[in-house]
Phi, psi and omega in degrees: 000319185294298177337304213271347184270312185295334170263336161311287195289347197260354169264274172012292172298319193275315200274341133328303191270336195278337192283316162303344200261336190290314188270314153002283165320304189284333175273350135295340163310309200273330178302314183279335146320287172306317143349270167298320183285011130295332138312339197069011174275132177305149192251351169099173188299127173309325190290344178281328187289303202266012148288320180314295205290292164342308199269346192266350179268311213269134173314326184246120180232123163303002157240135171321140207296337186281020165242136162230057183250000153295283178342280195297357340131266174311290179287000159299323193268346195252328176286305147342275180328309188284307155307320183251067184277113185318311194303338180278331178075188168241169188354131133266154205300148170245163175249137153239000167307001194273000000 
């Protein structure tokens, strides 16, 4: 019986913190998006953000919902996604020889 209490809060305890690292993530996701669109930087295809923010709210995942590291998974890539936006292309050179 004890074993079976220990193992209960010990899923519990786990499924608790991954739930943190998971909403961590998605505010950062919204952080970094409000950011570059205050800045004037393209934000990248809209359907990655707000597919992101879908799958981590809508009930069917592929992993049952107390592992969320499909969740944390998906909004990594979308933060990815956002910073390395094909549409920015890349820097231009600066001279500071000037």
């Amino acid at each position: 019986m004890e074993s079976t209490t220990t193992l209960i809060v010990t899923a519990v305890a786990l499924a608790a913190v991954l739930l943190a690292v998971a909403v961590w993530v998605l505010v950062r996701l919204v952080r970094t998006r409000r950011m570059m669109q205050r800045a004037g930087l393209p934000t990248g295809p809209h359907w990655v953000f707000w597919g992101a923010l879908l799958y981590f709210v809508l009930p069917a995942d592929l992993v049952p919902d107390p592992v969320y590291l499909d969740d944390i998974g998906v909004l990594l890539l979308a933060l990815r996604t956002l910073r390395r936006s094909p549409e920015t292309g890349p820097p231009d050179a600066v001279d500071y020889r000037k």
